[in-house]
Backbone as CSV, one residue per row, in Angstrom:
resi,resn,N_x,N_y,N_z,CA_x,CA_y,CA_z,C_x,C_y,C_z
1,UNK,0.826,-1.202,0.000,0.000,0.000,0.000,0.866,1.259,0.000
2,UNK,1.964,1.111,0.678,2.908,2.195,0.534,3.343,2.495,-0.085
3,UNK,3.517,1.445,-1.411,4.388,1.914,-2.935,3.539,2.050,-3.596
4,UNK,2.136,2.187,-3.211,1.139,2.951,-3.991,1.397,4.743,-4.121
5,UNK,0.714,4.705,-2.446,1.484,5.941,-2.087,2.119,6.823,-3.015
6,UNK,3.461,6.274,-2.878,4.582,6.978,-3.494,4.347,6.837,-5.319
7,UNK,3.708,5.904,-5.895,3.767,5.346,-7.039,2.822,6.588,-7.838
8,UNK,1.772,5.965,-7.218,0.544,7.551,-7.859,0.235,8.629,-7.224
9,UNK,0.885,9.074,-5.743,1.131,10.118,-5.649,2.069,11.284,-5.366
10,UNK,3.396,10.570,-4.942,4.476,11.483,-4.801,5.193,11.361,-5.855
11,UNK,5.323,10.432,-6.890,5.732,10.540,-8.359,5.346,10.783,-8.970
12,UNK,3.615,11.367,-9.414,2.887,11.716,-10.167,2.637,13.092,-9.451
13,UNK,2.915,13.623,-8.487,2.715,14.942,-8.005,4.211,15.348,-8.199
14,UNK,4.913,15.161,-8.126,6.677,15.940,-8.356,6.232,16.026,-9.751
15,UNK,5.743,14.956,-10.585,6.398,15.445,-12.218,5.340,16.178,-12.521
16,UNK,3.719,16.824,-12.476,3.114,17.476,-12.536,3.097,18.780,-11.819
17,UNK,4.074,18.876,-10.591,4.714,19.929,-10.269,5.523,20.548,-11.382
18,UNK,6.597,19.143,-11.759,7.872,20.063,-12.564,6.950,20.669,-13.932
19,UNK,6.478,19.922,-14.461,5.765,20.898,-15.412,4.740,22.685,-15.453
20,UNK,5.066,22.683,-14.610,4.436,23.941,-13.693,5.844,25.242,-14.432
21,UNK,6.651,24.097,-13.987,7.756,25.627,-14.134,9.066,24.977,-15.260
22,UNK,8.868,23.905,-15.944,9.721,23.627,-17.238,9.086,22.834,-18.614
23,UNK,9.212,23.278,-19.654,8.426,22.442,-20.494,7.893,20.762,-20.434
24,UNK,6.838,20.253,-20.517,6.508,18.797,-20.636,7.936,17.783,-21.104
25,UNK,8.051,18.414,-22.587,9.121,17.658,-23.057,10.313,17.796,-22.643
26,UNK,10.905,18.876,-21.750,12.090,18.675,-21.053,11.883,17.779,-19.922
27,UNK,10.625,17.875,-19.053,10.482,17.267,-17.901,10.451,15.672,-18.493
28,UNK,10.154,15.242,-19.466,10.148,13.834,-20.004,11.279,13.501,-20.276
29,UNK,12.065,14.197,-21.071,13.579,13.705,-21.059,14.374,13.373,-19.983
30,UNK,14.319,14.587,-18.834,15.033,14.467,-17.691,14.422,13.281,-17.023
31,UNK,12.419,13.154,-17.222,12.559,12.028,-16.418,12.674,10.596,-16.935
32,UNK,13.388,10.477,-18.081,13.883,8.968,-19.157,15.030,8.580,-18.233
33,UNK,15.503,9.633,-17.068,17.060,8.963,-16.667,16.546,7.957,-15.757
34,UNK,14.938,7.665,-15.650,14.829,6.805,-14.474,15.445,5.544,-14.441
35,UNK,15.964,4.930,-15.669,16.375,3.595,-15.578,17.754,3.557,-15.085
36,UNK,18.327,4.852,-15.360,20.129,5.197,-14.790,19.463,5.277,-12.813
37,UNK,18.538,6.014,-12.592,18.708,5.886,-11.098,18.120,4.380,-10.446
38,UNK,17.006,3.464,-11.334,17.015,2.725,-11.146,18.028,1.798,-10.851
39,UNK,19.035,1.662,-11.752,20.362,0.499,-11.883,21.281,1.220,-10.645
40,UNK,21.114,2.357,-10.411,22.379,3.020,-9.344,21.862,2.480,-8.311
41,UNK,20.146,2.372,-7.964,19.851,2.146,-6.445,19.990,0.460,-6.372
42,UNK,19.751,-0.318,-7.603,19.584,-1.824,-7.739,21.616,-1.944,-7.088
43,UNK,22.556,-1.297,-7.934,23.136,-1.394,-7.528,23.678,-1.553,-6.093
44,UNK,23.625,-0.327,-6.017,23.600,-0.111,-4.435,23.318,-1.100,-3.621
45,UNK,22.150,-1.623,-3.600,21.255,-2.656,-2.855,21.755,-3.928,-2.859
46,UNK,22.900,-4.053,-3.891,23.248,-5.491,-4.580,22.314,-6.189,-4.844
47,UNK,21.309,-6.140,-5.746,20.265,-6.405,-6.616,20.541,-7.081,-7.952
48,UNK,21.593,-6.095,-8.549,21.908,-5.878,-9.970,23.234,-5.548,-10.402
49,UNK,24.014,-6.592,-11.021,25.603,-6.416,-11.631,25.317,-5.931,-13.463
50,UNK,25.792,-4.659,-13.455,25.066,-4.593,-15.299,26.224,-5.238,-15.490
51,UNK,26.061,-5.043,-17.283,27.389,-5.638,-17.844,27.131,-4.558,-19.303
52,UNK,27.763,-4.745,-20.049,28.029,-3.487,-20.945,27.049,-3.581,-21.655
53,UNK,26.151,-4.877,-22.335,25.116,-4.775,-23.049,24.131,-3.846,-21.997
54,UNK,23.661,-4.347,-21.297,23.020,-3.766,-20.088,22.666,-2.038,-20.076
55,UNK,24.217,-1.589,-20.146,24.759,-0.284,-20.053,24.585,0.281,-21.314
56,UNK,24.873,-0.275,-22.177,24.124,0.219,-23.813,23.155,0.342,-23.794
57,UNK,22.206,-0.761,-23.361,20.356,-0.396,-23.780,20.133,0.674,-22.803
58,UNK,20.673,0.854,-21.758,20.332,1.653,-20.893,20.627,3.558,-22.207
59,UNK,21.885,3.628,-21.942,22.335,4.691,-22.770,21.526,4.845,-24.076
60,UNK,21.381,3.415,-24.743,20.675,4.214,-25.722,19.125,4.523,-25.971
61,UNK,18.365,4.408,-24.999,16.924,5.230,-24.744,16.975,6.052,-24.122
62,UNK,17.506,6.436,-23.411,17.610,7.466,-22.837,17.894,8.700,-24.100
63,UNK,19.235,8.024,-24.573,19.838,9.246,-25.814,18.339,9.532,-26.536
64,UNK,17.369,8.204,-27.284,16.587,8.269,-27.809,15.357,9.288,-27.629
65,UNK,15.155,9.211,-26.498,14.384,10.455,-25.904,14.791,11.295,-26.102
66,UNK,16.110,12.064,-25.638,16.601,13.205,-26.172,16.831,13.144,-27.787
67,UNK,16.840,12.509,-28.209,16.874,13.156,-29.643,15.231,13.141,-30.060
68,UNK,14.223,12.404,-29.629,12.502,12.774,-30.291,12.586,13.926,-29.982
69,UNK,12.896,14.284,-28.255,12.220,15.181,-27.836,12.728,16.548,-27.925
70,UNK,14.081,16.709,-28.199,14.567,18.167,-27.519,14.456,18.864,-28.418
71,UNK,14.006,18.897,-29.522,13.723,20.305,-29.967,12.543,21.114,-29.758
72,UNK,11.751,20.778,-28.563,10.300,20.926,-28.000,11.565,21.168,-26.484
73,UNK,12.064,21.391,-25.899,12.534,21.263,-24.637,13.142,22.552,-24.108
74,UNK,13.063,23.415,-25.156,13.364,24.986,-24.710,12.689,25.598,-23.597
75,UNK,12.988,26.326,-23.326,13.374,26.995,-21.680,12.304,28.324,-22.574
76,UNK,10.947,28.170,-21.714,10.192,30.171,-22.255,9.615,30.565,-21.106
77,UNK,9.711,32.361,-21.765,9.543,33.492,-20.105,8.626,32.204,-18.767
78,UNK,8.975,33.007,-17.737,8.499,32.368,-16.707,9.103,30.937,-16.186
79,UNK,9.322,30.445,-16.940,10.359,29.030,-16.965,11.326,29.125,-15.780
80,UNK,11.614,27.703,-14.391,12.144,27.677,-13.923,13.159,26.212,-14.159
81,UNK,14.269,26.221,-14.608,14.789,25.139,-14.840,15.208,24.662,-12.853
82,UNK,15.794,25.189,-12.122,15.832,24.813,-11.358,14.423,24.093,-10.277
83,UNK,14.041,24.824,-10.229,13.005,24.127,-9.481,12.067,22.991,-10.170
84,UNK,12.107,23.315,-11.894,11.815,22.005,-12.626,12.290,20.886,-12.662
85,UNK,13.897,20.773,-12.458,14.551,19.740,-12.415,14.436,19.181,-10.947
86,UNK,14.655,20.180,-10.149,14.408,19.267,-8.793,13.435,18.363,-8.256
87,UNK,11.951,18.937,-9.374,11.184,18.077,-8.839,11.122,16.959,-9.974
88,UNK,11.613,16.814,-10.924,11.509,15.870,-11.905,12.485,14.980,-11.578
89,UNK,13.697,15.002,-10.938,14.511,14.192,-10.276,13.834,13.598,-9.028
90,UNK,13.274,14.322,-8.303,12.844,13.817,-7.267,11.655,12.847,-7.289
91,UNK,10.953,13.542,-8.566,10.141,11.632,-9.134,11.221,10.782,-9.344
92,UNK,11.992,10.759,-10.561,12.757,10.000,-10.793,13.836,8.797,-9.720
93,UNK,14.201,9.849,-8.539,14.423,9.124,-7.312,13.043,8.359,-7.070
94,UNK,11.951,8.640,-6.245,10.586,7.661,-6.025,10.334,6.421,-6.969
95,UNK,10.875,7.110,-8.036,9.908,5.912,-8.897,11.010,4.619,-9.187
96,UNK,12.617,4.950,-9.001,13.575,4.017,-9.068,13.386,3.038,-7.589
97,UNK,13.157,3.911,-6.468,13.614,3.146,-5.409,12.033,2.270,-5.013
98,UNK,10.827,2.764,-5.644,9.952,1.999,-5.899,10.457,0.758,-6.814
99,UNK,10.799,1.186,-8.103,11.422,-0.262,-8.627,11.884,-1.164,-8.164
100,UNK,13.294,-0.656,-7.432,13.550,-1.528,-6.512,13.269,-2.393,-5.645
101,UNK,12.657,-1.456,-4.654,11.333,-2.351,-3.497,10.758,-3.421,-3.713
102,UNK,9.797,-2.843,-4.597,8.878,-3.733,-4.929,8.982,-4.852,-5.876
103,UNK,9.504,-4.602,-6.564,10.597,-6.663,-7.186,10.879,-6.933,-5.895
104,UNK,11.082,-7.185,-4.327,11.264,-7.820,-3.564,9.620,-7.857,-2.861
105,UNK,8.818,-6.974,-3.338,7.647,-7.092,-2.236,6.660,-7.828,-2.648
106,UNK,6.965,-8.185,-4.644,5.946,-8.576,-5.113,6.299,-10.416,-5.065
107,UNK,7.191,-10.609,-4.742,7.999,-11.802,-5.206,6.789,-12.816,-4.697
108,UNK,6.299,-14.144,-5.643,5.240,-15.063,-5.637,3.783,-14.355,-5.280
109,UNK,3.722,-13.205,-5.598,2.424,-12.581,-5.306,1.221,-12.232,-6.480
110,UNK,0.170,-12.275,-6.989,-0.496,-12.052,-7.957,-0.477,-10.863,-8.246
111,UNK,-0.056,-9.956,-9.621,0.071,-8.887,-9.972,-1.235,-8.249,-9.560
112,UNK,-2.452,-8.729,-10.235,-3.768,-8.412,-9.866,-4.412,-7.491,-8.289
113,UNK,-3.352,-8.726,-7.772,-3.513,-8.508,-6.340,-3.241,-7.266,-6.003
114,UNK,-1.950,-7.225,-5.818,-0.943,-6.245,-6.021,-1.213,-4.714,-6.125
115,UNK,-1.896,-5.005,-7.367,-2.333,-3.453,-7.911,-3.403,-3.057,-7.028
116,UNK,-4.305,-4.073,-6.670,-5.860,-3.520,-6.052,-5.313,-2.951,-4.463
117,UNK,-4.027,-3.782,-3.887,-3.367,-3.331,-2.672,-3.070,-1.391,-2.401
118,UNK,-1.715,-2.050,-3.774,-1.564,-0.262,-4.112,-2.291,0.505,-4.243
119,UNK,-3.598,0.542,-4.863,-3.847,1.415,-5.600,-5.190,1.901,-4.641
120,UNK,-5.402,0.636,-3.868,-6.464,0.910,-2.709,-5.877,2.096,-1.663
121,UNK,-4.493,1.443,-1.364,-4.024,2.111,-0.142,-3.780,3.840,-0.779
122,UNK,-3.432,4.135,-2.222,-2.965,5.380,-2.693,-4.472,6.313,-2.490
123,UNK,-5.363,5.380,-2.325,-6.341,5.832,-2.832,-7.356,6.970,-1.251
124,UNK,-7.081,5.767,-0.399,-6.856,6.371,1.178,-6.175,7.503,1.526
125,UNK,-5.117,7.178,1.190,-3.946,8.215,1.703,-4.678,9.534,0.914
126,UNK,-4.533,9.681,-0.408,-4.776,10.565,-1.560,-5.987,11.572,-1.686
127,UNK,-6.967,10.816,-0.720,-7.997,11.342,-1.231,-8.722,12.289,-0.636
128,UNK,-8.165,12.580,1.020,-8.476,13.496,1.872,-7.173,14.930,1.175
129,UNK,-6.754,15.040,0.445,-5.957,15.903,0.010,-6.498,16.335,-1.334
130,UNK,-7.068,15.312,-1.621,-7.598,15.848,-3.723,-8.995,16.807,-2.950
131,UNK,-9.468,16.385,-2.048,-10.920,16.793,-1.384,-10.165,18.849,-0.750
132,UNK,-9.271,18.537,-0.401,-8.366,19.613,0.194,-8.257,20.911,-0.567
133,UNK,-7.594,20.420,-1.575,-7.045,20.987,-3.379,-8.134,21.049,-4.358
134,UNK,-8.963,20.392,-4.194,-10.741,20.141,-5.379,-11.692,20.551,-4.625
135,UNK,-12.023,21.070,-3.674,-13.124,21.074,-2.875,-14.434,20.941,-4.170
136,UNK,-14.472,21.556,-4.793,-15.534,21.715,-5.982,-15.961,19.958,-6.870
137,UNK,-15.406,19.122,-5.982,-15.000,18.031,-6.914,-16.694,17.114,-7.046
138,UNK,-17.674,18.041,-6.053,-19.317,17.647,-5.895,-19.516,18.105,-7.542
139,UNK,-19.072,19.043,-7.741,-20.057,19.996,-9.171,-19.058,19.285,-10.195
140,UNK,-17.996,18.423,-10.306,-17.849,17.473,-11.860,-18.888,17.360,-12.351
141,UNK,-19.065,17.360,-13.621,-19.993,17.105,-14.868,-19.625,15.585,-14.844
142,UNK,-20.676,14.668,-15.618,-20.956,13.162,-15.611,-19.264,13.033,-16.577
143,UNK,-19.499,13.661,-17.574,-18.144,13.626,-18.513,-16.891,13.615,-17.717
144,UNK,-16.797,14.396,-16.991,-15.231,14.257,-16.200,-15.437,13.368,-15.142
145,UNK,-16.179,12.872,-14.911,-16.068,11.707,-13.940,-15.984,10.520,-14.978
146,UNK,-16.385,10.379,-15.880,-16.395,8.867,-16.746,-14.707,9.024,-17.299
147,UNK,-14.172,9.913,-17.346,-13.004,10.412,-18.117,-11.742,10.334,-16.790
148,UNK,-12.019,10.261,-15.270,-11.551,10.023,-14.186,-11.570,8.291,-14.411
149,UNK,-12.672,7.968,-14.452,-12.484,6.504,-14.408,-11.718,5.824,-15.788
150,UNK,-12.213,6.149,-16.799,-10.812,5.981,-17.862,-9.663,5.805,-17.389
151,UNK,-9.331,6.814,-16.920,-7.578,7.177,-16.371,-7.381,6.340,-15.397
152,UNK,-8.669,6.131,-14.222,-7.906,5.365,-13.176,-7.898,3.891,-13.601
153,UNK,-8.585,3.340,-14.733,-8.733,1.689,-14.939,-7.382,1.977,-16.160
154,UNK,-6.875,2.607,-17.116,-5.761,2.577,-17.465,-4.618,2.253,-16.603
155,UNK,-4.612,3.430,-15.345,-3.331,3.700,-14.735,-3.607,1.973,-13.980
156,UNK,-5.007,1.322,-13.417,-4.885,-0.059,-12.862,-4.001,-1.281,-14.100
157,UNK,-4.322,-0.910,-15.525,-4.148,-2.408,-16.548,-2.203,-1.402,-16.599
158,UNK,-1.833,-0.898,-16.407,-0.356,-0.301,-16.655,0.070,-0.451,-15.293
159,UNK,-0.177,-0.429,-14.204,0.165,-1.146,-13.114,0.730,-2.053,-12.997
160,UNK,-0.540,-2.818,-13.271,-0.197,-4.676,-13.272,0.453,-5.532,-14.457
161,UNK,0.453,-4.449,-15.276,1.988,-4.845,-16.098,2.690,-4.271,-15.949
162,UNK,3.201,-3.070,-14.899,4.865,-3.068,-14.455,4.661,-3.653,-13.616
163,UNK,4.090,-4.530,-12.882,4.139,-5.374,-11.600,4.257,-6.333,-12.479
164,UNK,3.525,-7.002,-13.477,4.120,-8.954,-13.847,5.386,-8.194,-14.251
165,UNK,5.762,-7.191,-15.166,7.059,-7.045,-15.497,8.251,-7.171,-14.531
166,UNK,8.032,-6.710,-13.601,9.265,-6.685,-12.144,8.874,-8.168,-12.203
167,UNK,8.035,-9.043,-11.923,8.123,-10.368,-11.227,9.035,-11.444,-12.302
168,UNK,9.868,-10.655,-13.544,9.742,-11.623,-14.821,11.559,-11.021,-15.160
169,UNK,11.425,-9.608,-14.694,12.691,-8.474,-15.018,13.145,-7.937,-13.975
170,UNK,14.629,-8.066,-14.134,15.328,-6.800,-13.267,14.304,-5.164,-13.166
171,UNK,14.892,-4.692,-12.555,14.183,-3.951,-11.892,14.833,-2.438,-13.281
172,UNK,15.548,-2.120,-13.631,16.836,-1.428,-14.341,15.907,-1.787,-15.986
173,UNK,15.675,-3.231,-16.316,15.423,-3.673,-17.763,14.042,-3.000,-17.623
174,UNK,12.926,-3.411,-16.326,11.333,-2.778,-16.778,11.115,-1.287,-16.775
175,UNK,12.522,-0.229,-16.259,12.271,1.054,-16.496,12.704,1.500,-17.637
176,UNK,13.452,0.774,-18.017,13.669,1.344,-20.103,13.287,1.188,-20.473
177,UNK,11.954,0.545,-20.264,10.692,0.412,-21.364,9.654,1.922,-21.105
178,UNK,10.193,2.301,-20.056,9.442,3.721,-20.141,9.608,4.960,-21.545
179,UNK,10.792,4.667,-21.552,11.229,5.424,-22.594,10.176,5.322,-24.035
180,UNK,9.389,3.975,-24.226,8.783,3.775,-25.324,7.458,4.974,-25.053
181,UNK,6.861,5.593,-23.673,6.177,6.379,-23.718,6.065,7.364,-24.471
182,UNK,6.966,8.185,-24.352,7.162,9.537,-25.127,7.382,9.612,-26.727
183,UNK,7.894,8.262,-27.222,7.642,8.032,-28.516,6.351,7.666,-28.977
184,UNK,5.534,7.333,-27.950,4.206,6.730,-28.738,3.372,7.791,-28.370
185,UNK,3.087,8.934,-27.164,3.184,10.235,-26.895,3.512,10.833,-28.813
186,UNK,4.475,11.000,-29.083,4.640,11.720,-30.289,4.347,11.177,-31.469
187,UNK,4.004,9.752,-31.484,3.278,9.342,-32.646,1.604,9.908,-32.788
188,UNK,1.294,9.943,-31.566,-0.314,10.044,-31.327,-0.199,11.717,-31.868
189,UNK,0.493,12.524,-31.605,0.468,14.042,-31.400,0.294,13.799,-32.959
190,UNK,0.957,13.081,-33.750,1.134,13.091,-35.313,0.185,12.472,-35.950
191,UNK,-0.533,11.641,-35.358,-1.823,11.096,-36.397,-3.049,11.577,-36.102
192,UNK,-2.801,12.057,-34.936,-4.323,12.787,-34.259,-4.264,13.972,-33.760
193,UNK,-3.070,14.744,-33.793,-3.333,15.976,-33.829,-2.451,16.506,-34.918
194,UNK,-1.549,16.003,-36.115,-1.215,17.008,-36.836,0.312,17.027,-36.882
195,UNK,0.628,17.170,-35.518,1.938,17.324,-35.331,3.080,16.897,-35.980
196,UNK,4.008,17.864,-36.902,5.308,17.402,-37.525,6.002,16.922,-36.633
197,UNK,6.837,15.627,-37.161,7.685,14.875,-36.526,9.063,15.126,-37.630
198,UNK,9.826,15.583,-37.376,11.537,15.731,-38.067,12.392,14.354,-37.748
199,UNK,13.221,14.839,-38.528,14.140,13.221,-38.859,14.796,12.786,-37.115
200,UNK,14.823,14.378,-36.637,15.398,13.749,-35.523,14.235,13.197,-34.528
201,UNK,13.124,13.058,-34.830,12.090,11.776,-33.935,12.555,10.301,-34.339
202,UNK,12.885,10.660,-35.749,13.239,9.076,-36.179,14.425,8.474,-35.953
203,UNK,15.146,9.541,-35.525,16.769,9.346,-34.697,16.064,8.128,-33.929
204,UNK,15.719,9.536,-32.871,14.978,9.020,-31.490,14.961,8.032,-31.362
205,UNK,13.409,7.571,-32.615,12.953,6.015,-32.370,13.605,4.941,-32.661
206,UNK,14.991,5.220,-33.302,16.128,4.383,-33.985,16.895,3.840,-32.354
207,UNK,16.751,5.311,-32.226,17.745,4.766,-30.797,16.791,4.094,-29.508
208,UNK,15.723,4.398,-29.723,15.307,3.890,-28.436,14.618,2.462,-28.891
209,UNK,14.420,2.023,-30.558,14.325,0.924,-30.261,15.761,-0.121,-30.376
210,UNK,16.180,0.097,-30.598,17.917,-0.055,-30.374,18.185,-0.753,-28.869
211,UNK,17.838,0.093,-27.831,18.384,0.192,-26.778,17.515,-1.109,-26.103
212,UNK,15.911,-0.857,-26.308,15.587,-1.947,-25.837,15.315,-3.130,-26.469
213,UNK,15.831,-3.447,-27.841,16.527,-4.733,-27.838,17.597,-5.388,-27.479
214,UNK,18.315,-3.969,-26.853,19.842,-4.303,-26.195,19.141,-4.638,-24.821
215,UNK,18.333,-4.287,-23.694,17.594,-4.774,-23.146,17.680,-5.499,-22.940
216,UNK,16.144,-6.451,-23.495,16.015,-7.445,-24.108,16.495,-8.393,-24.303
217,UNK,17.886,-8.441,-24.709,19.218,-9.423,-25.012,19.471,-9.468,-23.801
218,UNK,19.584,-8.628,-22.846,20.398,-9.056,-21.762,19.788,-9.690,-20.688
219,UNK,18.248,-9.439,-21.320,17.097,-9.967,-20.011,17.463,-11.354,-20.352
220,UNK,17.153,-12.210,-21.805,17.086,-13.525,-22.452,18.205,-13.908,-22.107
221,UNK,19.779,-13.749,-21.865,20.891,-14.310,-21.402,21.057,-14.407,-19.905
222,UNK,20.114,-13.738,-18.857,20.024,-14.178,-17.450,21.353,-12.790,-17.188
223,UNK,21.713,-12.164,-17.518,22.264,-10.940,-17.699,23.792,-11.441,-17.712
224,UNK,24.164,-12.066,-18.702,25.618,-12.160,-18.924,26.271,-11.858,-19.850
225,UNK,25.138,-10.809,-20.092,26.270,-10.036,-21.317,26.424,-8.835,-21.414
């Protein structure tokens, strides 16, 4: 229940903070390093020995992100890079040392389960504070409440597949699959809203699918390579 907590609300409140005061797409890049703080804390923990494939897939989604994204990542009036980054790191810390954790909390447990735990307990904690911050939240229209439940039965089926994912993956391999967000983020911007995509998205997606077949490889060898 506690890595709910932290899962949907002190990591989803830092990075909706940082966007407050630095562009979306910078705050997405900065927060792609989650799989580098992931592997530092796995490290740490003695969890996780990379090995250079490892360290490649890692490097190259990350790069990949920065190349879709940064030409959208400029700094305009009002813009605080400092206080943007601090709180976009400071998800990025939560959401690694959640990684961590929880590959030990979930171990022989039903993902299913799991999620209804988390997401119950986030939901406790969370909700005397949305009531705090929303007081108005009686006068929602039927539409934004059906459009609440959308989001929250998404954020439940994306749950419980980074939960079977940890029970199957290092903790380091299931956060570089984050990186595939922001590319499919900019595919959608392009078929449904319009949005030009330049060669350097296709960098991007070169590199970030690159990286997690380097991944990938290292998940299928039991990580010995």
């Amino acid at each position: 229940a506690l890595v709910g907590v932290f899962q949907f609300g002190v990591l989803v409140g830092l990075l909706n903070l940082a966007v407050v005061y630095i562009p979306s797409a910078l705050a997405t890049i900065l927060f792609s390093t989650i799989p580098v703080a992931t592997l530092l804390v796995a490290v740490l923990l003695g969890q996780e020995r990379p090995t250079r494939l490892h360290l490649a897939g890692i490097v190259l989604t990350v790069a990949g992100v920065v190349a879709a994204l940064g030409d959208r990542a400029g700094l305009g009036p009002g813009d605080s890079l400092l206080f943007g980054a601090l709180a976009t790191f400071g998800s990025v810390l939560t959401g690694a040392v959640c990684n961590v954790t929880f590959r030990k909390i979930i171990a022989g447990r039903p993902p299913i389960a799991m999620t209804a735990v988390a997401m119950a307990g986030a939901s406790v904690a969370l909700t005397p504070l949305s009531l705090w911050q929303a007081p108005e939240v009686s006068a929602y229209s039927a539409k934004i409440w059906i459009f609440l439940g959308i989001v929250g039965a998404m954020s439940a089926v994306a749950f419980s597949g980074w939960v079977w994912a940890l029970k199957h993956a290092e903790a380091s391999a299931v956060a570089s699959w984050l990186a595939i967000g922001p590319i499919v983020a900019a595919l959608l911007d392009r078929f449904v809203l319009g949005v030009a995509l330049g060669p350097m998205f296709l960098l991007g997606l070169a590199l970030v699918v690159a990286g997690l077949v380097a991944v990938a490889l290292w998940v299928a060898t039991g990580g010995s390579r």
